[in-house]
C-alpha positions, 0 to 999 in steps of 0.5 A: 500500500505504501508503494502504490501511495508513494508511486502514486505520489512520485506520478501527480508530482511528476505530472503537477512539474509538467503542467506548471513547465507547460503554462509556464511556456504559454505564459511567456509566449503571450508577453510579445516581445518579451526577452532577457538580454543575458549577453555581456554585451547587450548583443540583443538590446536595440538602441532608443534611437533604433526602437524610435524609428521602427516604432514609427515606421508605416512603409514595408521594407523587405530586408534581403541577404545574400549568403555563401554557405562555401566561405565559411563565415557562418559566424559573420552571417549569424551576427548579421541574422540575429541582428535582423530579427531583433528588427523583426520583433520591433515591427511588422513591417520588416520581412527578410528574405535569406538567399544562398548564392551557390543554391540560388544565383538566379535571385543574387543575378536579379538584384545585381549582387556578385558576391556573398555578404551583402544585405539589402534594404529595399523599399519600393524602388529604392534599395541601400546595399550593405556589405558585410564587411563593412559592419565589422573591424578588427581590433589589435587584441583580437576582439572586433566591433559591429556596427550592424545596428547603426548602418541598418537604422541608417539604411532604413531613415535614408529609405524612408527619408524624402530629404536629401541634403546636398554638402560640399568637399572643398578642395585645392588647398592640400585638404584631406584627400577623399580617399583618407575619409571614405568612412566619414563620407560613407556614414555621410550618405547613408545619412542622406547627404549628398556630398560633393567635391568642389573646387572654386578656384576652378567652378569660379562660384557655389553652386546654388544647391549647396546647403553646407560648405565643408573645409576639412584639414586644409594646411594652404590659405583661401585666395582672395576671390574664393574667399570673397564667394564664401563670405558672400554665401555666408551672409545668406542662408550659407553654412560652413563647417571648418576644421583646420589642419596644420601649417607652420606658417599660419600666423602670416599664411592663413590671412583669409581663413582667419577673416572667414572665421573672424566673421563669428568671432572666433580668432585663431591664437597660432598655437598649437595646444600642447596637453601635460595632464589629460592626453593619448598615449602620453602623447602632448600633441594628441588632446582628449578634450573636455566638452561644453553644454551643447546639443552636439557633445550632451550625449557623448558626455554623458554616454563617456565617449571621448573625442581626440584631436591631434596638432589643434589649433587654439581658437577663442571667442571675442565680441567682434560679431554680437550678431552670433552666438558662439558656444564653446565645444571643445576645451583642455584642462588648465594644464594645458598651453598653446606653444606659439613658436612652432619651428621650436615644436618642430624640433620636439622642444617645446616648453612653456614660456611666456609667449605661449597662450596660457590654458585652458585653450578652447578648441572648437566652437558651434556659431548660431545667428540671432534667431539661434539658427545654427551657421557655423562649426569650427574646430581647431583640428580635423585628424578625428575624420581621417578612416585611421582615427574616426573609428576611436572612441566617440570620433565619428558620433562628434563629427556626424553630430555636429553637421547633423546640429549645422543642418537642423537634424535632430534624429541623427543616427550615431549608435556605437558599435557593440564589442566581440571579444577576440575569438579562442581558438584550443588547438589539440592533438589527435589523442586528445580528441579521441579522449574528449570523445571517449569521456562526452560521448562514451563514458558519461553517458554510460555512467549515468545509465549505470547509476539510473540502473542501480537506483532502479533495481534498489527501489525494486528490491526495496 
């Protein structure tokens, strides 16, 4: 009787832990969207900006991949996979289509792709590709970044998006070449900025559709006549974003850049900010500048994303131009001074004396108008845009930031990348192997079968 109680016992238990699994299940299979993100990275949580755009979202877009099964980056693929079907949870308006390019050419032929790892969005007649490889960088310690999120919450504003702002690239005055910014330029265009080259000693004028100029690292003056045309495009609706570059000679041979940036009130010392306390690598010439209150540095404060500046150029705010409102973005500490003899800097020398520009220096400020439209950015340095450094810390959120702030773009999309740890390799001998496979496969298993059978013949004798 005691057996048949117990066994009896043993089964309603058994049953009562099934059913409470079962509801269990069908509970949280109820709560839509409900997930734990356990990953230590976050891998799985969408950002607010990402969620925001899904959110409102009221167009289908069709997300399609383009797969090798032969190249053997299955890791790569389910990175971007998982990615989309974080997006799919977010809105039904997301389908995702996966094609394998040796199983289905026909399809990768239709859309133009001849290669593996490529992504499409496609809304209508309007498609953004995305490349694989342009969603992951590798690090010096083996780990790497994904930026999957920011280029797909790009690809999916640009598609919906019916706003295409046209900028333009000066050159002609030993500027950064395109090629060392193809980053910049790409985060560019995937923000829906049309970004042109523009040489005014050749066109002669500015083009009526520029919205914005840009002067990225030039280390050559303006001439007159260029000069002239810009000032004249700045006193209508024109904006400009200026970030200097490096000229030795800058106190006698940058007479029209100093006078564009005059216009605000902003003066150019001639010095280049030397840091003792608060730099990279312990590198003086390399300043990890402190931020101002302001719409273009809040959340990277906040978020504690630093920007680098290499061989800056001290600037500082006067009451030349009452018109505009000049915010500072950028500073040093107090520790820092601007070494205005720049052949004794040339010489690695360097050291401060009384005619050197005493800290804190101000390295960049945003200029607003009198009714706090935003006209201008200038900064002391431009290497953060170069594709060596734009990727480091919180370069590239600074940059997109603040010609995002200059053309009123309030849902600018700069999501950091998520961190992967370096990939561990155990490299083991034949022998080990076939151990490994004797102990998992063989041996555990048995034992547990062997006491299962030994509890089951006590309880039998019993």
């Amino acid at each position: 009787m005691n057996k048949w109680i117990r066994g009896t016992n043993a089964t309603v238990l058994s049953i009562a832990v099934i059913g409470i699994f079962i509801i269990l299940t069908i509970f949280l299979h109820s709560l839509k969207g409900f997930q734990v993100d356990l990953t230590k990275n976050k891998n799985f949580t969408l950002s607010e900006q990402t969620t925001a755009a899904l959110k409102n979202l009221n167009q289908d877009i069709h997300v399609i991949a383009f797969t090798n099964s032969g190249d053997g980056n299955d890791f790569v693929t389910r990175q971007v996979t998982d990615m989309v079907a974080e997006y799919k949870k977010q809105s039904s308006k997301i389908t995702y289509d996966e094609y394998d390019m040796l199983k289905q050419p026909s399809m990768a032929k239709q859309y133009g792709v001849d290669q593996g790892g490529t992504i499409i969005f496609e809304m209508g007649t309007k498609k953004q590709n995305i490349n694989f490889y342009e969603l992951f960088a590798g690090q010096q310690d083996g780990s790497y970044t994904f930026s999957g999120e920011e280029k797909f919450t790009q690809a999916i504003q640009s598609l919906t998006s019916a706003e295409k702002h046209t900028v333009y690239l000066l050159s002609g005055h030993q500027e950064y070449p395109a090629s060392a910014m193809s980053i910049f330029k790409n985060s560019l265009a995937a923000a829906n900025y049309d970004v042109k080259d523009l040489n005014l000693y050749v066109e002669g004028k500015i083009p009526d559709d520029a919205q914005m100029l840009m002067l990225l690292g030039p280390t050559n003056d303006l001439n007159d006549k260029e000069a002239e045309l810009i000032q004249t495009y700045l006193k209508g609706k024109g904006k400009i974003y200026i970030a200097l570059g490096f000229n030795k000679d800058m106190t006698t041979k940058w007479k029209n850049i100093d006078a564009i940036m005059k216009t605000y009130g902003i003066q150019d010392q001639h010095a280049i900010a030397i840091e003792t306390k608060q730099t990279s690598l312990y590198d003086p010439l390399t300043i990890i500048p402190e931020y101002g209150s302001h719409d273009i540095t809040n959340k990277l404060s906040s978020n504690n994303l630093i920007t680098m500046l290499s061989l800056a150029v001290s600037l500082n705010a006067d009451e030349s131009a009452p018109d505009y409102t000049k915010s500072l973005l950028l500073t040093t500490t107090d520790k820092a001074y601007g070494e205005t003899d720049i052949n004794l800097l040339a010489q690695n020398k360097t050291k401060q004396d009384a005619t050197d520009v005493k800290g804190p220096l101000n390295l960049g400020y945003a200029i607003s108008d009198k009714d706090n439209k935003p006209k201008a950015v200038i900064l002391g340095g431009s290497t953060f845009v170069l594709d060596e450094d734009i990727q480091n810390q919180g370069n590239k959120d600074f940059a997109l930031n603040s010609i995002g702030w200059l053309q009123e773009q309030k849902d600018q999309i700069t999501i950091r990348p998520r961190q992967g740890d370096a990939f561990q390799q155990a490299m083991i001998t034949p022998s080990q192997a076939n151990t490994i496979f004797l102990i998992t496969i063989v041996f555990l298993p048995l034992l547990f079968l062997v006491i299962g059978g030994l509890i089951w013949w006590r309880r039998r004798r019993g």
